[in-house]
C-alpha positions in Angstrom: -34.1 -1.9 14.0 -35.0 -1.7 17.6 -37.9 -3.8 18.8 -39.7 -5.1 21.5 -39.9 -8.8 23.3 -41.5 -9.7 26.6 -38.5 -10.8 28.8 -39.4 -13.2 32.1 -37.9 -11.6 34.8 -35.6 -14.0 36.1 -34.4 -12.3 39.8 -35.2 -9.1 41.8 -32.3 -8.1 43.6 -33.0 -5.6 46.3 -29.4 -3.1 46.2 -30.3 0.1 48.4 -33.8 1.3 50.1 -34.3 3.1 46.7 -32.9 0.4 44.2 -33.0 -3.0 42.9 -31.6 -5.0 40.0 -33.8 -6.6 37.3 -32.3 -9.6 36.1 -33.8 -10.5 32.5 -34.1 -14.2 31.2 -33.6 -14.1 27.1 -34.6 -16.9 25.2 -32.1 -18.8 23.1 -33.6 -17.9 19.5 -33.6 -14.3 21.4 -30.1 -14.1 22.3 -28.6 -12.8 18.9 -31.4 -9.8 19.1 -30.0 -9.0 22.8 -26.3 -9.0 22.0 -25.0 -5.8 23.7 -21.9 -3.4 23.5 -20.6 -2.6 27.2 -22.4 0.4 28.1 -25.6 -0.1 26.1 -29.0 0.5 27.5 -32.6 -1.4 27.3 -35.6 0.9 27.0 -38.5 -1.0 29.3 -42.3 -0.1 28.7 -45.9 -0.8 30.5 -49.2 0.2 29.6 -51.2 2.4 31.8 -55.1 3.5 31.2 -54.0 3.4 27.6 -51.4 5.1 27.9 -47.5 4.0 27.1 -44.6 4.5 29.4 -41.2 3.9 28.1 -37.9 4.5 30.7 -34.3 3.3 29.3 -31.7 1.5 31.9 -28.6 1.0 31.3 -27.4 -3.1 31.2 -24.8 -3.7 33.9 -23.8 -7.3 33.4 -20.8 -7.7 31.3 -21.6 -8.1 27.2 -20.6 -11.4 25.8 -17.8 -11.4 23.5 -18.3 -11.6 19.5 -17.3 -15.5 19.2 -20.0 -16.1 22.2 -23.2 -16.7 21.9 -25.6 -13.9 23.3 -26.4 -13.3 26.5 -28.4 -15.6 28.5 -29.4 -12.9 30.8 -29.5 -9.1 30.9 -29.6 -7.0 34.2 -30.2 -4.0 34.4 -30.1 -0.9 37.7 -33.4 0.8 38.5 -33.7 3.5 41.1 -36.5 4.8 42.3 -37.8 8.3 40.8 -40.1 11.0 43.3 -43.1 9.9 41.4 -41.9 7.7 38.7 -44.2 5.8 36.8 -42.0 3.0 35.9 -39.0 3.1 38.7 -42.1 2.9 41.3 -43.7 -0.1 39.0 -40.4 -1.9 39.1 -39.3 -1.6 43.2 -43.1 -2.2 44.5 -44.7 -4.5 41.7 -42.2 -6.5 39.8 -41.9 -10.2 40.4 -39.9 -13.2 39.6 -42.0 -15.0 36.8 -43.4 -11.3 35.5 -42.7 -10.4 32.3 -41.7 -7.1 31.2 -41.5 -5.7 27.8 -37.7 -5.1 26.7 -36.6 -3.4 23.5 -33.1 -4.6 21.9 -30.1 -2.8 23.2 -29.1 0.8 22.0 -26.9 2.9 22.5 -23.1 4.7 22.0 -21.7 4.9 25.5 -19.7 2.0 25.1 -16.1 0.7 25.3 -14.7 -2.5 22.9 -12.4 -3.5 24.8 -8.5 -2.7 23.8 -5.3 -2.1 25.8 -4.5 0.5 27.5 -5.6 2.8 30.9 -9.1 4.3 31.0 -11.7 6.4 33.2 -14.9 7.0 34.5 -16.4 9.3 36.8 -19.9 8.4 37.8 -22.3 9.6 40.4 -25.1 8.1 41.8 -26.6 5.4 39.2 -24.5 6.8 36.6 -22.5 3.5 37.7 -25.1 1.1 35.8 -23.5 1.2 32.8 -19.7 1.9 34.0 -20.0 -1.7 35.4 -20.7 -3.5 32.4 -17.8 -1.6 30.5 -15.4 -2.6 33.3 -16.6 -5.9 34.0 -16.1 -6.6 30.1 -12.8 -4.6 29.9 -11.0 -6.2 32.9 -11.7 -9.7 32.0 -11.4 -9.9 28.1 -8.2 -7.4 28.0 -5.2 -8.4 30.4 -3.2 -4.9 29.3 -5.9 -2.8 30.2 -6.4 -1.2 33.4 -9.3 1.3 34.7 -10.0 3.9 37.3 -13.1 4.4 38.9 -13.9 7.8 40.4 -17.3 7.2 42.3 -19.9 9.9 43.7 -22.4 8.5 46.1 -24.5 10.5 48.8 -23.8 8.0 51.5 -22.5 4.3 51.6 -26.1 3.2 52.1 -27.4 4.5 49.0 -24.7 3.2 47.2 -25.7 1.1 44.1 -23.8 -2.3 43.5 -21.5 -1.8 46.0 -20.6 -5.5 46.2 -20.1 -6.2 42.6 -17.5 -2.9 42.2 -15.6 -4.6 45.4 -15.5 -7.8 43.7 -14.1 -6.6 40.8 -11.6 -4.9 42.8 -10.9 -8.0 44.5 -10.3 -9.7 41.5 -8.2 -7.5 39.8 -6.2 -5.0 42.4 -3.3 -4.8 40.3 -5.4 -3.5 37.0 -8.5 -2.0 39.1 -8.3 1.1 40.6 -11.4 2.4 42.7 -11.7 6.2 44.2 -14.8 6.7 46.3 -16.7 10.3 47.4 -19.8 10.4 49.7 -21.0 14.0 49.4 -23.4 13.5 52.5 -21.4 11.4 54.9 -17.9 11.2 56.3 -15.6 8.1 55.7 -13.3 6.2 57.4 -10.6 6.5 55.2 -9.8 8.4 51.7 -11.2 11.1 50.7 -13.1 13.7 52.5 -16.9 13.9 52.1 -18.5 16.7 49.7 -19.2 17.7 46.1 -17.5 16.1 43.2 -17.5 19.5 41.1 -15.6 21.0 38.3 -13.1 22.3 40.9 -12.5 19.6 43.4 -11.9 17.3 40.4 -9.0 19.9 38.4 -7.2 19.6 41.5 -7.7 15.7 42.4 -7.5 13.8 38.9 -3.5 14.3 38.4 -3.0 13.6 42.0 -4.7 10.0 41.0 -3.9 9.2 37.6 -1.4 10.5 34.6 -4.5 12.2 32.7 -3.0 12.7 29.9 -2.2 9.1 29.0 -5.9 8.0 30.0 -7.3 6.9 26.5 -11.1 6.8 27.1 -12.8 8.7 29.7 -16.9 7.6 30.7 -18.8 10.5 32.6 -22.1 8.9 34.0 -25.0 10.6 36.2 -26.4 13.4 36.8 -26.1 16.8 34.5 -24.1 18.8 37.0 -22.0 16.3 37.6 -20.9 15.4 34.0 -20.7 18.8 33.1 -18.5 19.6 36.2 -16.4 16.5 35.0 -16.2 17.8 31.3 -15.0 21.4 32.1 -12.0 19.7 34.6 -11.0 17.5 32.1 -11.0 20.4 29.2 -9.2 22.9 32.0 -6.1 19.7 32.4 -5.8 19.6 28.6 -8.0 16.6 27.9 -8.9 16.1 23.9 -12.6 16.2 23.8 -12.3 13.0 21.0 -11.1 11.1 24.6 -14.7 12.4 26.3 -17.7 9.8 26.8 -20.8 11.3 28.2 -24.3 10.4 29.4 -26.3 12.1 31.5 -28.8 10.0 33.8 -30.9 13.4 35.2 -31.9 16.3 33.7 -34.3 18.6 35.0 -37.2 19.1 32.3 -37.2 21.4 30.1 -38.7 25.3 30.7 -42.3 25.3 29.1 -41.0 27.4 25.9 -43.9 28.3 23.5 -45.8 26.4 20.4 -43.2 26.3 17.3 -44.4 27.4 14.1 -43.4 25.6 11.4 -43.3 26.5 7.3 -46.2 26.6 5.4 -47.6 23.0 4.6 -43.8 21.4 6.5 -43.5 17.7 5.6 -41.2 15.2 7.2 -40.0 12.0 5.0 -38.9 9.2 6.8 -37.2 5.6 6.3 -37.6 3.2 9.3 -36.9 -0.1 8.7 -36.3 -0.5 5.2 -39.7 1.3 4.2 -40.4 5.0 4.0 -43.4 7.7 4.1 -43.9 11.1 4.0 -46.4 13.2 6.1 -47.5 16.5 7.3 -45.7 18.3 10.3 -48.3 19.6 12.9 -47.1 23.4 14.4 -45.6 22.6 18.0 -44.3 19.0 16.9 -41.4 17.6 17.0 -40.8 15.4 14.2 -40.9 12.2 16.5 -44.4 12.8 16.8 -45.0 13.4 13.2 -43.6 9.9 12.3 -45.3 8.1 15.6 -48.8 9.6 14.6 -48.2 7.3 11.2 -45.5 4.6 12.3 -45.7 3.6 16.1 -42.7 1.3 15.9 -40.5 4.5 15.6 -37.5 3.9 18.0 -38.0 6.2 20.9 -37.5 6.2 25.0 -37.2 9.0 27.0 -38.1 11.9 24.1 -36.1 14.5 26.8 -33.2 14.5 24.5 -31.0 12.3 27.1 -30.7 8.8 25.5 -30.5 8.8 21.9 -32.6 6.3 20.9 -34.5 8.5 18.0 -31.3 9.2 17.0 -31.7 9.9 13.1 -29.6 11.0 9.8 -30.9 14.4 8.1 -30.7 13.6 4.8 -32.5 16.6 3.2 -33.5 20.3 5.1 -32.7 22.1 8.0 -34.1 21.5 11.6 -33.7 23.1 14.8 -33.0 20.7 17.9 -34.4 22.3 21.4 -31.5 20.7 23.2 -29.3 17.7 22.8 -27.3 15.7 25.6 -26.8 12.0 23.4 -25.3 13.2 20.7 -21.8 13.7 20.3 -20.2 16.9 18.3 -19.1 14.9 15.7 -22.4 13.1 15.3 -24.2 16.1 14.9 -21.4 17.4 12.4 -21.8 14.1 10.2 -25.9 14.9 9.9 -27.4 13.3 12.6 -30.3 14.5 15.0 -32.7 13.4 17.9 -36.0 13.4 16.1 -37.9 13.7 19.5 -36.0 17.6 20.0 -35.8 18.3 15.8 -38.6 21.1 14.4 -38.7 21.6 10.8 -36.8 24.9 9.4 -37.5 23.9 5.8 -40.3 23.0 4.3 -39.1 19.4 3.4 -37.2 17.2 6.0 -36.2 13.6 5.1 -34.7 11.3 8.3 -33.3 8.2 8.2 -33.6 5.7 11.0 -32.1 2.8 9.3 -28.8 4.6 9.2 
């Protein structure tokens, strides 16, 4: 089960005007707990007046291998949010020597690496997690080789910039990098604009045979990786060779108080131990189980990260909206429990699975 540590923050990296890098020291008797997949993601929380703010990052540094010990360090991308609680916390207020409560990594936008020619297309900070997966890839797998298809407003705003040309340094052969400013005209390459469903149809087979890409990674914002996911499904792209996760999403449209059946109960198992309790009309069943069990596994209850990711063992729910999950996760019984309502009158989750 996920759970939470206070990390010392080990180095404060300042990347754009907007962004910096938290660098995260774990402890040895730690290190086990922090062992990450490439492409997992912490969720970091504060306290403020009482009240608990949880935002999930993606880790960037490259995920020690399974004969390794765990990582000695864990860094992670924030940019800062128009009125962020926690991105604003992090670029103004964070200091070396601060500690900063961390949960253990999560997440299923990941890559083991294996040989063979994979993908990303990433926009904005949608690279976070993109760099640990090719960072890992590149150096544990000599018959792998990955393209990088980047989005960026303008070079200035550009996160990690320096660790993506190192990497291209160090592997040119293997390491193929694409970059797009949409608000700024370059040099050389490609011309400035959108990276949308279109543009993409017509650039990716000028790049890269598609169809022998085994793994695609989609990272940023919604409109982006949707734009991305209709080009590759217009070229003929199996959706089994699709990774997604979306890094913005505007919130969701006020929609109105759910009713849910007479005298609803959810059962749940979290952590080896189980409980059932009434459903309240207009809650989502996350907030049933949080109202009785407060180390529920939870982060940015928008649907986006899948952290509350849960099996449906008994009863029917209804899920406002979903962007973690993937079609066959949901076909195999699993939900967000921060977008599930009760359809039934009996729900059992399970957390543990």
């Amino acid at each position: 089960m996920a759970r939470f540590h206070a990390l010392p923050v080990a180095a404060v990296d300042r990347l754009t005007d907007d962004s910096v890098a938290l660098t995260l020291a774990v402890p040895p008797d730690l290190r086990e707990e922090y062992r990450h997949a490439p492409g997992q993601h912490l969720a970091l929380r504060r306290t403020v007046d009482g009240v608990e703010i949880r935002r999930t990052y993606s880790i960037c540094s490259p995920a020690p291998a399974a004969d390794e010990e765990g990582p000695r360090s864990l860094r992670v991308g924030v940019r800062l949010v128009e009125g962020g609680a926690f991105s604003t916390f992090a670029l103004k207020e964070i200091n070396v020597g601060d500690e900063v409560e961390v949960m253990t990594p999560a997440g299923r936008f990941t890559l083991e690496p294996a040989p063979g020619l994979y993908a990303a297309i990433v926009g904005g900070s949608g690279i976070t997690p993109v760099l640990s997966i090719v960072a890992t890839l590149l150096a544990r797998e000599p018959a792998a080789r990955f393209c990088l298809i980047r989005s960026d407003r303008t070079s200035a705003s550009t996160m990690f910039l320096e660790e993506v040309a190192d990497l291209k340094d160090r592997w040119p052969e293997r390491f193929q990098l694409v970059t797009l400013l949409s608000r700024e005209e370059q040099q050389a390459g490609l011309p400035s604009g959108r990276l949308d469903r279109e543009r993409l149809t017509g650039l990716l087979p000028a790049l890269l045979p598609v169809a022998q890409v085994a793994g695609w990674f989609l990272c940023g914002p919604f409109g982006l990786v949707q734009g991305a996911e209709r080009a590759l499904r217009e070229l003929g792209v199996a959706r089994t060779r699709v990774h997604e996760e979306i890094f913005h999403v505007e919130p969701a449209a006020p929609t109105a108080v759910t009713p849910v059946p007479a005298h609803s109960t959810v059962t749940a198992r979290l952590d080896g131990r189980g409980g059932t309790w009434p459903v309240q009309d207009g809650e989502s069943l996350l907030e049933t189980v949080l109202r009785n069990r407060p180390d529920a596994p939870y982060a940015c209850k928008g649907g986006v990260c899948g952290t509350c990711r849960a099996f449906l063992v008994t009863g029917e729910v209804r899920m406002d909206r979903n962007f973690a999950l993937e079609p066959e996760e949901t076909q195999a019984g699993y939900v967000l429990a921060c977008q599930s309502h009760p359809v039934t009158e009996t729900v059992e989750l399970d957390f543990d699975r």
